[in-house]
Backbone bond lengths (Angstrom), bond angles and torsions (degrees), N, CA, C in turn:
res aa  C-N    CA-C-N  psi(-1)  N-CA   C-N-CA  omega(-1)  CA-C   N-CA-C  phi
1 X - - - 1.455 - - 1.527 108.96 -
2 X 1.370 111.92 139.00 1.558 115.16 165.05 1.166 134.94 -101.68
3 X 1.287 147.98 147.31 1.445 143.79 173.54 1.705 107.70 -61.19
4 X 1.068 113.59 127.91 2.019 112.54 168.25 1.572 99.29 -50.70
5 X 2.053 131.80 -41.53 1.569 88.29 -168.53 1.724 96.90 -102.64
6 X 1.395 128.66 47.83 1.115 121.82 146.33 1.651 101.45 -87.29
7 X 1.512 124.73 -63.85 1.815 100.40 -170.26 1.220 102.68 -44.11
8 X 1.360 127.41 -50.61 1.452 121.00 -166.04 1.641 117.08 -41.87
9 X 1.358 100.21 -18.62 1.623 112.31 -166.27 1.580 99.14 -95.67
10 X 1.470 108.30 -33.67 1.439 115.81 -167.06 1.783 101.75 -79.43
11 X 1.411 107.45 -17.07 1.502 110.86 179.04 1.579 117.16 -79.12
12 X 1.110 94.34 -21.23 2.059 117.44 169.75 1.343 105.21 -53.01
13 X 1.470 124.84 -1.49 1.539 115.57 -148.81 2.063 78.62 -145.17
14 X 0.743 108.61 -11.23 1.792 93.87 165.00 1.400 121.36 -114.63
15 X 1.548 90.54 127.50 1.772 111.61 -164.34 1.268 111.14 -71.57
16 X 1.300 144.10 145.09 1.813 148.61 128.34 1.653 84.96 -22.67
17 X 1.432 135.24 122.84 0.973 150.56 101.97 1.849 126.13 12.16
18 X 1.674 94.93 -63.49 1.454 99.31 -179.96 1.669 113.55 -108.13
19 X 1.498 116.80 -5.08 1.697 107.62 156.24 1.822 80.92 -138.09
20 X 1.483 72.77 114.46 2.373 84.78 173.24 1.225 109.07 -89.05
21 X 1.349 118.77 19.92 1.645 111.35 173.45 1.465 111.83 -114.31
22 X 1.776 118.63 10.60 1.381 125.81 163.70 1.352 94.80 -110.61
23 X 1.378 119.15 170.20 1.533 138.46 -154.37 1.744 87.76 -124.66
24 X 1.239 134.42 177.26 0.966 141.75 143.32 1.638 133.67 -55.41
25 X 1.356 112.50 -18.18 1.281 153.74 -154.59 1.563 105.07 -92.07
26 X 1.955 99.67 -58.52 1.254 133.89 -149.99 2.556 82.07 -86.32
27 X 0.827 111.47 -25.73 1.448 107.32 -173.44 1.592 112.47 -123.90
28 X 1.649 98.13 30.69 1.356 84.84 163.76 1.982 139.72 70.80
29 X 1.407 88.41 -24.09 1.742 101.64 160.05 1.497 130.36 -46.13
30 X 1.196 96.03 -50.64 1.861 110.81 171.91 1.629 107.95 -56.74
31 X 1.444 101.41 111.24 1.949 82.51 -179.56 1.804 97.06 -127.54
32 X 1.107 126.48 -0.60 1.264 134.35 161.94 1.388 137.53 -176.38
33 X 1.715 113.40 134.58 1.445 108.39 -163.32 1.924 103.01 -120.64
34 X 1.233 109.35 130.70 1.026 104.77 171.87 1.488 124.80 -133.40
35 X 1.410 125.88 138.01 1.662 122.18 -164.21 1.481 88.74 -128.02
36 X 1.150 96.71 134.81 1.890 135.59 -178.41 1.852 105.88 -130.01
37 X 1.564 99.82 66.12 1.492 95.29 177.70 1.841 117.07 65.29
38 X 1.475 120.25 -114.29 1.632 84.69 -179.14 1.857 105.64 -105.70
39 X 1.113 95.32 10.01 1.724 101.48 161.67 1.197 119.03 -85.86
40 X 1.753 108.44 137.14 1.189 123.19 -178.66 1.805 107.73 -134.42
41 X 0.991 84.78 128.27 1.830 105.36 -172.98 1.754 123.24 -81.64
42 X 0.992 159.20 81.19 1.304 125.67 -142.57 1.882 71.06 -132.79
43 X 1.367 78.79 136.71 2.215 109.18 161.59 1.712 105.69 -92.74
44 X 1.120 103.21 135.41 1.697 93.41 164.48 1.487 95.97 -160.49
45 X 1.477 95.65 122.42 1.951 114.96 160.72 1.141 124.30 -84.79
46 X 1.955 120.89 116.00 1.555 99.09 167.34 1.390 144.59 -57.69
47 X 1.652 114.01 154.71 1.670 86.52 178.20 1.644 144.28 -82.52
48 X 1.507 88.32 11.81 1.585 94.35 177.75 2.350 90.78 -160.16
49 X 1.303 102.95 116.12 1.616 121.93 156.29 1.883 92.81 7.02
50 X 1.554 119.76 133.15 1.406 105.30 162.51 1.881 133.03 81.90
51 X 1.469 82.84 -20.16 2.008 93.69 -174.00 1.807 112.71 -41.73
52 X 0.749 100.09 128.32 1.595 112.36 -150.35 2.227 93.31 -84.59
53 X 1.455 89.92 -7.74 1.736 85.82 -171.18 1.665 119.44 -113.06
54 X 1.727 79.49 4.62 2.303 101.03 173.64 1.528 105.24 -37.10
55 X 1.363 107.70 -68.51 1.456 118.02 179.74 1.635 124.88 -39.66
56 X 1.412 112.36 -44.96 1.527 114.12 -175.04 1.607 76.36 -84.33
57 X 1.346 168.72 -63.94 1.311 137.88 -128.49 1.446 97.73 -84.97
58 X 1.333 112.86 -35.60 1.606 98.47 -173.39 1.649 96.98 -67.90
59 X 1.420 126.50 -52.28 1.474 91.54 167.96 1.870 148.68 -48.68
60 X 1.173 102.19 -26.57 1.303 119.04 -170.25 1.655 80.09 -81.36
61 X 1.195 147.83 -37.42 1.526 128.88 -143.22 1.986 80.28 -88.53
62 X 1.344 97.17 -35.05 2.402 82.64 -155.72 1.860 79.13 -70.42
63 X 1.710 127.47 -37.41 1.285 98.70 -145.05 1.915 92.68 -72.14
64 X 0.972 111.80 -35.94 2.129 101.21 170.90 0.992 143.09 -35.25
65 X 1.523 91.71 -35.17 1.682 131.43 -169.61 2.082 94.19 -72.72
66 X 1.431 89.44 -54.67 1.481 109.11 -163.62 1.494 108.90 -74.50
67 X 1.393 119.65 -10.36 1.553 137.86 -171.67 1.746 99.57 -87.10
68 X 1.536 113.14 -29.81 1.569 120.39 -169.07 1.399 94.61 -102.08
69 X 1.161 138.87 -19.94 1.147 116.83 167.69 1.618 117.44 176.25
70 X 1.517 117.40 -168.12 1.196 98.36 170.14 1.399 136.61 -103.57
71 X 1.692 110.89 100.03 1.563 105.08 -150.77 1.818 96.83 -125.15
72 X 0.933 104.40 142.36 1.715 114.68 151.76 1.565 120.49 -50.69
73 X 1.523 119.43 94.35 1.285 110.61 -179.98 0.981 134.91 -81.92
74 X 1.238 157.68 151.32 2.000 139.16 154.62 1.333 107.82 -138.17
75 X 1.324 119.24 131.28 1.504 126.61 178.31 1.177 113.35 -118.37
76 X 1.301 137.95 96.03 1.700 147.15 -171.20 1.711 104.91 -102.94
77 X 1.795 101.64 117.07 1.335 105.91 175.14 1.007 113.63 -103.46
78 X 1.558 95.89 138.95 1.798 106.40 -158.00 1.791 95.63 -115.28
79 X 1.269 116.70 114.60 1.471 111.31 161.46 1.306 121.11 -67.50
């Protein structure tokens, strides 16, 4: 089992794709994380209608997720 502000911590560690020197964290995308035992839930809004790089972050967020351990991921984008 994980603590909610460890992913939150583990999300500190996934980059914007198109400026890699903000985090996901750092722009506001992350808008809710929730852990249900070894499931972990993560919400994330783009920052502008259309963002062409949603797709690689929701990947990059389960493969981080999946790098810390062994958890059930789901990433639901919420406009």
């Amino acid at each position: 089992m994980v603590a909610e502000k460890d992913v939150w911590n583990y999300l500190e560690e996934v980059f914007d794709p198109e400026v890699p020197v903000l985090t996901v964290l750092d722009l506001g995308i992350v808008q809710k994380v929730k852990v249900v035992g070894s499931s972990i839930h993560v919400v994330i809004t783009p920052t502008y209608t259309g963002c062409p790089a949603m797709q690689r972050i929701e990947e990059d967020i389960i493969e981080k997720l999946n790098e810390k351990g062994d958890f059930e991921v789901s990433v639901d984008l919420v406009l």
